[in-house]
Steps between C-alpha positions, in 0.01 A plus 500: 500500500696425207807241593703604128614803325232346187191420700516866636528702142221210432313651825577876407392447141170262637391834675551749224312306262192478714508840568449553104279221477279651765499864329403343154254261630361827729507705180304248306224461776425822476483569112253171535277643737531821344362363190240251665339863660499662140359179356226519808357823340441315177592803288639274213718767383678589823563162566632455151749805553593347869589115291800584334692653874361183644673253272823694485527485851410122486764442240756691709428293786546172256842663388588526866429145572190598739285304284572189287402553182180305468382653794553824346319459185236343672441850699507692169273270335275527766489876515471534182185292512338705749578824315342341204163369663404819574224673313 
């Protein structure tokens, strides 16, 4: 328990940020693996409709501070990769 009036606003705050952390992070898992299944089918066109939700909701989650940004890019670039490889 929190000893100062500081360290427990610090605490309250702590907790409501990784309750928004966890929803963003939960809400980019499952655009990801929503994506992954399109890209599964390998119907290059769906999965090239299904790209650009993906990488908002990757960006969003860089804007939050979910993801640093490298990490972010890397994800899109990667995506994008797989939608492109297919035939």
């Amino acid at each position: 328990m929190a000893n100062h009036k500081s360290a427990a606003k610090k605490a309250r705050r702590d907790a409501e940020a990784r309750l928004r952390n966890r929803a963003n992070r939960s809400a980019m898992k499952t655009a990801v693996k929503k994506f992954l299944a399109v890209v599964a089918t390998g119907k290059k066109a769906e999965a090239q409709a299904a790209l650009p939700a993906v990488l908002g909701v990757v960006d969003r989650a860089e804007r939050k501070g979910v993801l640093h940004k490298n990490a972010a890019n890397r994800h899109k670039s990667r995506f994008t990769l797989k939608v492109n490889a297919l035939g």
